[in-house]
C-alpha positions as CSV (number, residue, x, y, z in Angstrom):
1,X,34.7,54.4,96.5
2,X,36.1,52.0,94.1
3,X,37.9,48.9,95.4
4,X,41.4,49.8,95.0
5,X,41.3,53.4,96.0
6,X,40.5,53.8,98.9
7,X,42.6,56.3,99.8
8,X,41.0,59.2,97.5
9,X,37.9,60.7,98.2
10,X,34.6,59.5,96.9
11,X,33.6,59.8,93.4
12,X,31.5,62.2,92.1
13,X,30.6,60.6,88.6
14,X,27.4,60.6,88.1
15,X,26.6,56.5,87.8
16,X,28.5,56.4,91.2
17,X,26.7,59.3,92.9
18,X,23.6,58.0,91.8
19,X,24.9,54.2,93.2
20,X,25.8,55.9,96.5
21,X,22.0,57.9,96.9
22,X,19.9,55.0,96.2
23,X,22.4,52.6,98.7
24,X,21.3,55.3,101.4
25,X,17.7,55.5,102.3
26,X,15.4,58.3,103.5
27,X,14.2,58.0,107.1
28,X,11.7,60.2,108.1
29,X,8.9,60.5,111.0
30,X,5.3,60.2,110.4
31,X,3.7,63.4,112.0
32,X,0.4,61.6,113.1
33,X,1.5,58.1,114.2
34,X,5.5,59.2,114.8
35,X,6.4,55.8,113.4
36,X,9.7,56.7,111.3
37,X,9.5,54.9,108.0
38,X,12.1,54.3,105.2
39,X,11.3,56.3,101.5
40,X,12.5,54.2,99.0
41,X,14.7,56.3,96.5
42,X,13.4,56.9,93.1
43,X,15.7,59.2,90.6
44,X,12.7,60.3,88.6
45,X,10.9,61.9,91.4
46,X,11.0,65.4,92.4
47,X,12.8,65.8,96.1
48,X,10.3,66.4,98.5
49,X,9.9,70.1,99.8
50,X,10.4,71.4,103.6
51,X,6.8,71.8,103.6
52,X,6.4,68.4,102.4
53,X,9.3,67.1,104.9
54,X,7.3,69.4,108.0
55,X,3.8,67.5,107.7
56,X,4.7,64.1,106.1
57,X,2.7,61.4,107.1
58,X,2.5,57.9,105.9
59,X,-0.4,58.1,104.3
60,X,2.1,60.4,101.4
61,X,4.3,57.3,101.3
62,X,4.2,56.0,97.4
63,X,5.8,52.4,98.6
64,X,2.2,50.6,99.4
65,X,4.7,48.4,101.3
């Protein structure tokens, strides 16, 4: 949203949908030690695939961190 219209739906410019996905992080479960951890967003990468999403684990995380 943009200050002073709040009344209208959300934007869908791309600088502002690209503002809104990286304000919104990725939380998703670790299939071997079920910790859930937070995927930081990156808009060059590929989005990850259901098969990807099925067996993640956190040894696939790229954030060393």
């Amino acid at each position: 949203y943009r200050d002073d219209q709040l009344d209208r739906p959300p934007s869908n410019e791309l600088e502002v949908v690209k503002r809104r996905q990286a304000a919104v992080p990725m939380l998703i479960q670790c299939d071997k030690c079920l910790k859930w951890r937070r995927l930081p967003y990156t808009s060059n990468a590929a989005p990850l695939t259901q098969a990807q999403l099925e067996a993640w684990r956190c040894s696939d995380n790229v954030d060393v961190m």
